[in-house]
N, C-alpha and C positions, 0 to 999 in steps of 0.2 A: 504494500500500500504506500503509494508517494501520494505528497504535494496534495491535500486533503485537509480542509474546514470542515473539521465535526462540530457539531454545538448538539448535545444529545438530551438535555433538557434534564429529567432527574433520574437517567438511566444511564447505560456507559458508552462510550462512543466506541469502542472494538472491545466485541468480547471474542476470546477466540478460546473454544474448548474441545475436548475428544483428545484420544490417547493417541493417535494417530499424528498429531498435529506438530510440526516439525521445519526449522529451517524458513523459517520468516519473515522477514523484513517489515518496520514500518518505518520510514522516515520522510522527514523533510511535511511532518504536521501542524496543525495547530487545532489542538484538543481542549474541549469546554465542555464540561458536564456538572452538574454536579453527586455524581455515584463516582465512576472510575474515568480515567483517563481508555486506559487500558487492563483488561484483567485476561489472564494465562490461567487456564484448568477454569473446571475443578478436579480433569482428569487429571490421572498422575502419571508426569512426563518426565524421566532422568535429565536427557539430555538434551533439552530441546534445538539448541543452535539461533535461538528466535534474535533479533538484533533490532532494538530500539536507537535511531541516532537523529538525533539534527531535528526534535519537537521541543514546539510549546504545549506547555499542560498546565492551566490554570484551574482552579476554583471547586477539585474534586474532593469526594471522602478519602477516595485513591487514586494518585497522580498514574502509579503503575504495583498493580498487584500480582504477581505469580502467585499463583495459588494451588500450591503441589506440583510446579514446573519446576526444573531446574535448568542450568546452561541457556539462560538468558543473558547477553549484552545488552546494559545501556550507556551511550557514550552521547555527548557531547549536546544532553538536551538541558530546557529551564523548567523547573519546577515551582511556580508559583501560587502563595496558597491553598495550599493544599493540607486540607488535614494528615493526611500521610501522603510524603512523594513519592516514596519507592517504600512497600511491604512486600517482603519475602513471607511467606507462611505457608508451613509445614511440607517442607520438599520432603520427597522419596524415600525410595530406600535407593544406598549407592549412588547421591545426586552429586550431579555437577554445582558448582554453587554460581546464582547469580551476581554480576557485576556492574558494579557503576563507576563511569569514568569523565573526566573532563565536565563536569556537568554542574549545574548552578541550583542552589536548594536554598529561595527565600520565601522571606513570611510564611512559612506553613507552622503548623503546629507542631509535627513532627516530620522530618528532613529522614531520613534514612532509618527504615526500620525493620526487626527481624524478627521472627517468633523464636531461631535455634540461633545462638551464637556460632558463628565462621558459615550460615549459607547462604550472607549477602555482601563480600569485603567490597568496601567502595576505596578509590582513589586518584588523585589530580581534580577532586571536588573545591568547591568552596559552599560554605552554608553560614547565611548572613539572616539575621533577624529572625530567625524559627526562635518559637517556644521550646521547642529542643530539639538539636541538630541529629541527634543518634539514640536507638533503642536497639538492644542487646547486638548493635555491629560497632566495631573498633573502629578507632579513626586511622585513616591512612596515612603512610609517615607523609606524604608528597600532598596533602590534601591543609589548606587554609582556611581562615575565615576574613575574608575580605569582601567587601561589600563591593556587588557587581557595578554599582554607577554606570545606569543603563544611559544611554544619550535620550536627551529630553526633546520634546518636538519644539518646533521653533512657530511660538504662535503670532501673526499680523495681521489685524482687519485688512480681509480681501483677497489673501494668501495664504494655501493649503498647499504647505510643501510636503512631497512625502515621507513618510515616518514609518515603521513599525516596532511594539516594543520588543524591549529583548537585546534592539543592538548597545554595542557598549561605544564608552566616551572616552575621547583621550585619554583619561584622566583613570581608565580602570586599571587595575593590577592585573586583570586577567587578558587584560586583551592581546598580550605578545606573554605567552607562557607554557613553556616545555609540559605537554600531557604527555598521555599514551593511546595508539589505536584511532586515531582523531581522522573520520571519514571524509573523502578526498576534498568532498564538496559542502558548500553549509545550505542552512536553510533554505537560502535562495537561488541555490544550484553554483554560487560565485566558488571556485575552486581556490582552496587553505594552499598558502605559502608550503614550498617541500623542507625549509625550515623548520624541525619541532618545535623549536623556541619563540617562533615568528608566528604561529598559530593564536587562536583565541579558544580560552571554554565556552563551552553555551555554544547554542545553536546558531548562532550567526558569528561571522569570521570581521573582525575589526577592519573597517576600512580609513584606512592613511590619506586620505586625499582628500587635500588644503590649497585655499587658496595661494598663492603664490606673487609678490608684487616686486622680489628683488633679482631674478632671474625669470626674465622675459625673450622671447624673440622678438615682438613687436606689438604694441599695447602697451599698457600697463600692468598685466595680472597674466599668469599661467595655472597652472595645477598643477602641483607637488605632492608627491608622492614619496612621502618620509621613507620608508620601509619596502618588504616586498607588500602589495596588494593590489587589488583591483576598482576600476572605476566604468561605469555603465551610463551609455548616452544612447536612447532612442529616438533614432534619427526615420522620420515616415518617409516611405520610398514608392514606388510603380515597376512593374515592369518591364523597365527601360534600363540602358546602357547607364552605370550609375560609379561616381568615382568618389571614395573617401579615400580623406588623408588629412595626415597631423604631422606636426613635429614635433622629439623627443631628442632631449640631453641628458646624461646620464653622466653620474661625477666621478671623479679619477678612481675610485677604491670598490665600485661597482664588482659584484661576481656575482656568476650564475647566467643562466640561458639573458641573451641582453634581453632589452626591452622591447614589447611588441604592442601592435595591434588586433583584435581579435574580431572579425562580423559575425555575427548570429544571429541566425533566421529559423525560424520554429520547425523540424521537422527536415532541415538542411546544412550539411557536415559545416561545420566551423570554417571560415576563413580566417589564415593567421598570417601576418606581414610582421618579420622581426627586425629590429635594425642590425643594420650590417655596417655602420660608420665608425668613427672613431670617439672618445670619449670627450667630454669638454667642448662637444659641437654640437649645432642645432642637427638631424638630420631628417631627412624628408619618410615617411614611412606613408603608402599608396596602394590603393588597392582597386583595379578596375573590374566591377562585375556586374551580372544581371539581374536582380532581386526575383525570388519565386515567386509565381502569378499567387498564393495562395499565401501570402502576408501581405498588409500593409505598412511592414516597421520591421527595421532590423536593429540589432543591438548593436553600437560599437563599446569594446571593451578595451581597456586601455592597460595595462598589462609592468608594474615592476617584479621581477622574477630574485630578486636578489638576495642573495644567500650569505654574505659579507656581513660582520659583526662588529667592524670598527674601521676608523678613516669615513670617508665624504662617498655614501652611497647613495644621495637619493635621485631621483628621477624628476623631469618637468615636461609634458608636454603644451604643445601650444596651436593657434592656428587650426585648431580641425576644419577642414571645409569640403561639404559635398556641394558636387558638381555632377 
């Protein structure tokens, strides 16, 4: 199950049950209920392989329940208010034990909980504002409590820029920080730095891109891109003969795949234009193509790849202009 607005009203938004039941995927959700988020069994499953990553889950009894499941992953979701986020109760016999990683556990009542001690270890968490972060599960050595400082929307009579919650702020501890298992892509399908350290907890992957008024091509202002991340401009198109392009400087201490351009269109393989210049220059990155008859919008993604930890790595592009 991807990419999915449940709101299930005072029942659960997936229940998935039967002994049979194995090897699962849900990600990339935003679950509302107020019963479960998700709840696993009541049949009894060892080893299930089920993998929760990249959801919001607000406002449940239970954010995610296994219920006589074992060999459940969950990685890199937010759990918010939730009377319990994550309940393990009463796995198997000979169970795998489920796991929680990279994952944000506030305002809930209780943040991480187990009915047997050792068949829920969580780690690389943070749990900020619970009424208790843990019942009969250990805290992880690699696991904090730092409060996620999500970015706040930016409100102006007559202007409704877009927002969703969850993403994090400059300003978070977690937003550039070494997890484990952290799934390629986040909530929004935007692909996490190959960086472990250059990743974000929580389901949405922090994005670096600032304005920029001291390194320009021409104007006043470009977009700076502190770190590795991504940035997204939809740009409406026809299908006609259609040319983007931007310029992109990338500073002396830069490493990793250089800097690109990325087009996407719904349903059609990715266009990618990297630059091939040298460092410390504007250089030209272009892409001439046809848009498919069956969009009206393509995405340009704007792309720092950088893998560099010290010295002057960031990126600027400037100029984008279709033609």
């Amino acid at each position: 199950m991807e990419d999915n607005f449940i709101e299930a009203g005072a029942d659960d938004c997936i229940h998935m049950d039967g002994a049979s039941a194995a090897n699962c995927t849900i990600r990339r959700c935003v679950l509302l209920s107020q019963r479960a988020g998700i709840q696993f069994g009541t049949a009894q499953v060892a080893n299930s392989g089920h993998v929760v990553e990249n959801c919001i889950i607000s406002g449940q009894t239970y954010g995610i329940i296994p219920w006589g499941v074992g060999g459940v992953t969950i990685r890199n979701c937010l759990f918010v208010t939730c009377a319990n986020g994550v309940w393990t109760v009463t796995l198997p016999a000979s169970p795998t034990a489920n796991v929680v990683n990279n994952s944000i556990f506030y305002a809930c009542a209780i943040g991480a909980r187990s009915s047997v001690s050792g068949d829920m270890p969580e780690e690389y968490n943070t749990f900020w504002g619970n009424s208790t972060n843990r019942n009969n599960v250990s805290a992880g050595s690699n696991s904090v409590s730092y409060p996620p400082l999500f970015r706040s929307a930016l409100l102006k009579s007559g202007i409704r820029l877009p927002w969703l919650f969850g993403e994090l702020s400059n300003w978070s501890q977690i937003a550039a920080l070494a997890g484990t298992g952290a799934p390629s892509e986040d909530l929004l399908g935007i692909t996490r730095p190959t960086t472990s350290g250059k990743k974000s907890w929580g389901p949405i992957q922090f994005n670096r891109g600032q304005r920029e008024t001291g390194t320009v091509r021409t104007g006043s202002a470009s977009i700076k891109l502190a770190d590795a991340s991504r940035v997204q401009f939809f740009v409406p198109v026809t299908n006609v003969s259609t040319t983007i392009s931007v310029y992109v400087r990338r500073e002396a201490s830069y490493a990793g795949t250089n800097p690109q351009m990325i087009i996407k269109q719904p349903g059609v393989a990715d266009r990618t234009t990297t630059d091939a210049g040298s460092s410390g220059a504007w250089n030209q990155l272009t892409d001439t193509f046809t848009p498919s008859a069956n969009t009206d919008f393509v995405a340009v993604e704007l792309v720092s790849n950088n893998t560099a930890t010290s010295g002057s790595f960031a990126v600027y592009f400037d100029d984008l202009a279709v033609s």
